[in-house]
N, C-alpha and C positions, 0 to 999 in steps of 0.2 A: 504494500500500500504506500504510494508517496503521499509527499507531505502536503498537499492539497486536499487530497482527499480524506487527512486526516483531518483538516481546521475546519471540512464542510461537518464530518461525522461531529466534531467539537462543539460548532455550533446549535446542529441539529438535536443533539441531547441535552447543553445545559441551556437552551433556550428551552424545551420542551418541560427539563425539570423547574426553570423559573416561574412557566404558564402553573405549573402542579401548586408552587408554593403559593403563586399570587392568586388561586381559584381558592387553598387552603384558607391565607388570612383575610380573604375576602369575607368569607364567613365567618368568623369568629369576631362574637361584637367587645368594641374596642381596641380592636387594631388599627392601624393606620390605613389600610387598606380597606378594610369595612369603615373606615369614616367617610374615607376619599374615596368614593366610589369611581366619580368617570377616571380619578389617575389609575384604579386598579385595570378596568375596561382598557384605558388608553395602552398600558404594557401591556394588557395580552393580547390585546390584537397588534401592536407593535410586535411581537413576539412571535406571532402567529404570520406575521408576514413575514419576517426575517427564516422561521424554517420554511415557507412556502417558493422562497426566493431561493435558500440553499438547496432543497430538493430539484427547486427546477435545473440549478446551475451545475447541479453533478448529472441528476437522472434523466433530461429531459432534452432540456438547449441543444446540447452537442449532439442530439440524435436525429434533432430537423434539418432540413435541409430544405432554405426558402429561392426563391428565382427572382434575383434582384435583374432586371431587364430595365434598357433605356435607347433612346434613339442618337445614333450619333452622324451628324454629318460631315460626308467628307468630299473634296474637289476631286477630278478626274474618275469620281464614280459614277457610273452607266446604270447601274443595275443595284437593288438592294441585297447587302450580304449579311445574314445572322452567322455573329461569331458566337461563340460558346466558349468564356476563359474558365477554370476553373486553378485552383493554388493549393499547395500544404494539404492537401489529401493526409500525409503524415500516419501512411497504414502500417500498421505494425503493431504499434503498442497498446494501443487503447483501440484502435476499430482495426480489424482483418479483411477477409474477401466479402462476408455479408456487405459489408460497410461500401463497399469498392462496385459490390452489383449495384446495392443502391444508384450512388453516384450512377453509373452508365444508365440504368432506366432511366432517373429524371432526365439523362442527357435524352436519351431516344425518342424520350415524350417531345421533346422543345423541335426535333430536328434541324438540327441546324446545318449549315455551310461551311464552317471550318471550328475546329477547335482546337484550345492551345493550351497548354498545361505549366504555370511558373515555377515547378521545382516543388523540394520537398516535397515528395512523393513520400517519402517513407520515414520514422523516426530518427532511429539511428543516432539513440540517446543509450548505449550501452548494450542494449540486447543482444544477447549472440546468436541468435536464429534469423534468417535468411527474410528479412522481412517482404521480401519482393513478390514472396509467393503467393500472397496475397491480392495483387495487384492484376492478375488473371483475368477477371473479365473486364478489364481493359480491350481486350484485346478485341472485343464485339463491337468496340469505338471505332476500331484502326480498321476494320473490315467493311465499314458504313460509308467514313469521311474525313475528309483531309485532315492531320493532327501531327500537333510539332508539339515538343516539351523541352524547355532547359533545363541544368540544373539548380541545386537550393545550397545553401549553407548544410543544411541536415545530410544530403547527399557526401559529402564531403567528413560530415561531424565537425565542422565548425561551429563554434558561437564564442563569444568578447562581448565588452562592454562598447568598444569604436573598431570602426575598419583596421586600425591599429594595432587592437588584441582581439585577432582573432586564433589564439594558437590553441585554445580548450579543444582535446579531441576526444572522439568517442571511436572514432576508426571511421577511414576514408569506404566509403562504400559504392562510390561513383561508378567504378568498373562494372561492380555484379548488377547495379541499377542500367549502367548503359547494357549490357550485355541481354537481360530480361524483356528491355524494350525495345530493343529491335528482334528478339523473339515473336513478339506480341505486333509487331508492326508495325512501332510508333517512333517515328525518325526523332534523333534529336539536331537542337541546333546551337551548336558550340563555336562563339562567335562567327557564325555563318548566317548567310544568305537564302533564302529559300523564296522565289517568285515561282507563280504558277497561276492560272486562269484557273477563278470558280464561278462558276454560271456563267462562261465564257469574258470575265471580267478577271481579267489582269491584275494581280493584289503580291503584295512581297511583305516578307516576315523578318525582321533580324533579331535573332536570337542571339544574346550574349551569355557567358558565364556567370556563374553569382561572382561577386563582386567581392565579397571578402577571400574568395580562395584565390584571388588577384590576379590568374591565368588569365586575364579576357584582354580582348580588343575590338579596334571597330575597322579594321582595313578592309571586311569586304563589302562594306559600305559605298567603297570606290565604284561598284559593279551595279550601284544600284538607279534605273533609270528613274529622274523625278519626275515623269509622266505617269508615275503608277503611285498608287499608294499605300503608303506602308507603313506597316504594327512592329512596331519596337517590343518584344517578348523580353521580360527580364524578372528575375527571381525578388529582388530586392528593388523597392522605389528608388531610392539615390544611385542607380543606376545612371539615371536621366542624369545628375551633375557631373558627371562620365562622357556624355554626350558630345562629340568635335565639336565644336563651338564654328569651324567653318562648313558644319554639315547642316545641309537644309534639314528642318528639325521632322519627326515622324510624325503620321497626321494622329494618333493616339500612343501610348506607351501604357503596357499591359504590366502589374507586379502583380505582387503580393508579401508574403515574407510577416508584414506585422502581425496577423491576424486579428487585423483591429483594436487590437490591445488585449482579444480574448474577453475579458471580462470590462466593461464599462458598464457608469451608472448615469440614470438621467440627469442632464444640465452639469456634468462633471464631463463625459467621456473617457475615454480608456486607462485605463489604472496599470495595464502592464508598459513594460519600456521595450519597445522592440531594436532600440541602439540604432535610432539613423538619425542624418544629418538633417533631413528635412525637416519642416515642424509637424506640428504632430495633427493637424489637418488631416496632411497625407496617408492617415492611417487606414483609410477607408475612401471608398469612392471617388470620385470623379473632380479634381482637382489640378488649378493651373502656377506653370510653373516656370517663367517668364516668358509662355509664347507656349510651352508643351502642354498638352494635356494628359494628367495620370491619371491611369485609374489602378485603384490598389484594394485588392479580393482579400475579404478577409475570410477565406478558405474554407477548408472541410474538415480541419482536421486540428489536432490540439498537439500543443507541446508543454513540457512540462509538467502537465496534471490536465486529468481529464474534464473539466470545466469547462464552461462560456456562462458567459449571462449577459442579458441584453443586447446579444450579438450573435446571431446564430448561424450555423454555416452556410455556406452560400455556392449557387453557380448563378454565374454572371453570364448574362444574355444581350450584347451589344448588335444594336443593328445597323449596322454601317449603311447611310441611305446617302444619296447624290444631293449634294449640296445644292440649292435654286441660284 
């Protein structure tokens, strides 16, 4: 059991024995709680909300999976394209192959035109079992419709506090992940280039490295014609401050990486640090970034304990429509 889902079970018992005592001195005339009636009412249902919120946030959140969908316009498009991004699947530890068919039916249901997957596929927070094997019916993705995937920090077993330190490992796993996915079908793209016509519409994808394992570049960038338009694919949002500055910028740039924060609360927002440069905006959806637009999935899947709250997992349904 880690330690999250230790301070949910914490919460969930000494709040439930508090409701016991303050139902107890309710009763009992002369207490302060039998004088003060509505502060008694007031804690137990403060009380009664706080286990209602930890329940949801171990047992419940992280097993939906909602279809944040939006329309986005772009120049030199002909024809509309539904992308399908999805991020941090993160199969291994806490969700396996149930988890992974899931994900592929909601994809099946949306039918979409291309999809693209930001890394973090898999934990790869210590486990020594082959977490990839899980990842299987992927492979009914790869056999429908066009789909690229880069890598994550997880893929690698990186994480740090900045780009800086990132030397914590749990073991590089990139190899048996690349190895699995092109089993299964599903190209990657390692600082590369991928252009290809969908619904006979001309669209290109650059795929870079994550960012903290520092292997990346943008040279095949040079091959890419700006009459077409193109999905900047990248694991981590500050990716985009990566960006050649003498490169015509991408007409969207796809992450993920924070997962929202995982847990956020209303009119506060996310309470985890996901360690990047940008603010913290960019921790979710569709945001501008001197000119670039990001959008940043707060994924499928969990890291560090199996939690979310007020953030529930997501695939992302972008519709690329031709600009007027």
């Amino acid at each position: 059991m880690n330690f999250y889902s230790i301070i949910i079970y914490e919460i969930i018992v000494v709040s439930a024995l508090l409701i016991v005592l303050a139902i107890r001195d309710l009763r009992k005339h002369g207490l302060f709680l039998n004088i003060h009636k509505k502060i008694s009412y007031s804690i137990i249902i403060l009380l009664s909300i706080t286990i209602l919120c930890a329940i949801d946030a171990r047992f419940i959140e992280r097993k939906i999976i909602i279809k944040n969908e939006f329309d986005f316009p772009i120049t030199n498009l002909k024809i509309p394209i539904k992308v399908v991004f999805i991020s941090d699947l993160h199969i291994g530890k806490y969700k396996k192959t149930a988890w992974a068919q899931k994900i592929v039916n909601k994809i099946n249901a949306i039918r979409p035109d291309l999809i693209l997957i930001g890394g973090d596929l898999i934990v790869n927070e210590g486990a020594f079992e082959d977490e990839t094997q899980y990842l299987e019916p992927l492979k009914e993705l790869a056999e429908k419709y066009p789909i690229y995937y880069v890598f994550g920090n997880h893929e690698y077993g990186m994480s740090g506090k900045t780009i800086d330190d990132i030397k914590k490992q749990t073991g590089d796993r990139s190899g048996i992940l690349a190895e699995k996915m092109k089993d299964l079908g599903i190209p990657l793209l390692f600082n590369q280039l991928a252009c290809s016509k969908i619904k006979n519409q001309p669209i290109c994808i650059f795929g870079i490295n994550d960012i903290w394992e520092t292997n990346f570049n943008f040279d095949e960038l040079k091959n890419w014609d700006k009459n077409i338009p193109l999905i900047f694919l990248a694991h981590n949002p500050d990716a985009i401050l990566f960006y050649p500055k003498n490169e015509t910028l991408p007409n969207i740039t796809l992450a993920g990486h924070t997962h929202g924060g995982q847990v956020r609360l209303p009119f506060i927002g996310a309470l985890g640090d996901a360690k990047i440069a940008l603010p913290k905006e960019f921790y979710k959806g569709l945001n501008d970034w001197h000119g670039a637009k990001v959008y940043t999935s707060v994924g499928l899947g969990e890291s560090g304990g199996p939690i979310r709250f007020w953030n529930p997992p997501e695939i992302a349904v972008i519709n690329l429509k031709p600009q007027n």
